[in-house]
N, C-alpha and C positions, 0 to 999 in steps of 0.2 A: 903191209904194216904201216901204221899212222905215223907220219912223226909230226909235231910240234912246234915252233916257233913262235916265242912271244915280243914284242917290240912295242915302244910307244915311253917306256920310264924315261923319268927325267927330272930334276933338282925344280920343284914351283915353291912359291909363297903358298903358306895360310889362304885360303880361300880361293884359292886358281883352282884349272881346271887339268884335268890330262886325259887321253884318252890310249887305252893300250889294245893291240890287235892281236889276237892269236890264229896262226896263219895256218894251215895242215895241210900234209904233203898226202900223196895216195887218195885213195876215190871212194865215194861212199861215206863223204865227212857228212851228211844231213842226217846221215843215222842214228849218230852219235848224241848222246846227252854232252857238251861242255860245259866247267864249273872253272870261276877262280876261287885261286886260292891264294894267302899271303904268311908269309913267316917276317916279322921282327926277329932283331936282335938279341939272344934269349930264351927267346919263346919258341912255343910249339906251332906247326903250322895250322894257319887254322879256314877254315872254309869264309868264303866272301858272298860268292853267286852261284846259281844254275840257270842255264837255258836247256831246254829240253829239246830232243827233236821237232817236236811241235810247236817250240815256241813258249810257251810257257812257263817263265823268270819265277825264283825264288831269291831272296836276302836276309842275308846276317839283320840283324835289327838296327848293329853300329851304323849301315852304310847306306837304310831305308830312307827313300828319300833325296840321296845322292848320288848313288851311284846306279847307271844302269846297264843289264847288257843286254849283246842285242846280237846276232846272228845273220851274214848274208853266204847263203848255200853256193851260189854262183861261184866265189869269192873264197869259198873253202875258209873263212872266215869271221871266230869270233869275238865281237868288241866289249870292254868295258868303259864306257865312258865316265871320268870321275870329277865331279864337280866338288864345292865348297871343302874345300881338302882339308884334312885338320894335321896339325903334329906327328898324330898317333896312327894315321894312317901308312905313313912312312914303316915300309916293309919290302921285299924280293916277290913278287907277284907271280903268280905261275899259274898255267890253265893246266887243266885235266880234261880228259875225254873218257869214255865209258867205255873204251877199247881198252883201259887202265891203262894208260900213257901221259906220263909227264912233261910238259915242256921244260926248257933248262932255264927260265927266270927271266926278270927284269926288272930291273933296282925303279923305286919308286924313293923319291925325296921330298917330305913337306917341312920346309923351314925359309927361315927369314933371315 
């Protein structure tokens, strides 16, 4: 069974950068499609990115441009890296795997 962990949230300014890693325990993590995802306050959760086993990134349109992920199989590990960060980015980040497995979140904060 896969499990999860996400790491990397942290309180930035408007236009910093952050980068978040999602780590997986058990073997055979390169098989996997992983996707983030982010929920605000409010809101319903809503999809961010995919990296596919092969490699091949899909994005939200909000985040086209800025944010990218990226996948190292060695590493059982995969990244978002998030540059020019805005207000409305500020949500609970959480990766997925195609084994349907959630990780348990990580607070992301964009304010001044």
């Amino acid at each position: 069974q896969v499990q999860l962990v996400e790491s990397g949230g942290d309180l930035v300014q408007p236009g910093g950068s952050l980068r978040l890693s999602c780590t997986a325990s058990g073997s055979r993590f390169s098989i996997y499609a992983v996707a983030w995802y982010r929920q605000a306050p409010g809101n319903q959760r809503e999809w961010v990115a995919t990296i596919t086993k092969g490699g091949t990134t899909t994005y939200t349109d909000s985040v086209k441009g800025r944010f990218t992920i990226s996948r190292d199989n060695a590493e059982n590990t995969v990244y978002l890296q998030m540059n020019s960060l805005k207000p409305e980015d500020t949500a609970i980040y959480y990766c997925f795997c195609s084994a349907n497995v959630w990780g348990q979140g990580t607070q992301v904060t964009v304010s001044s």
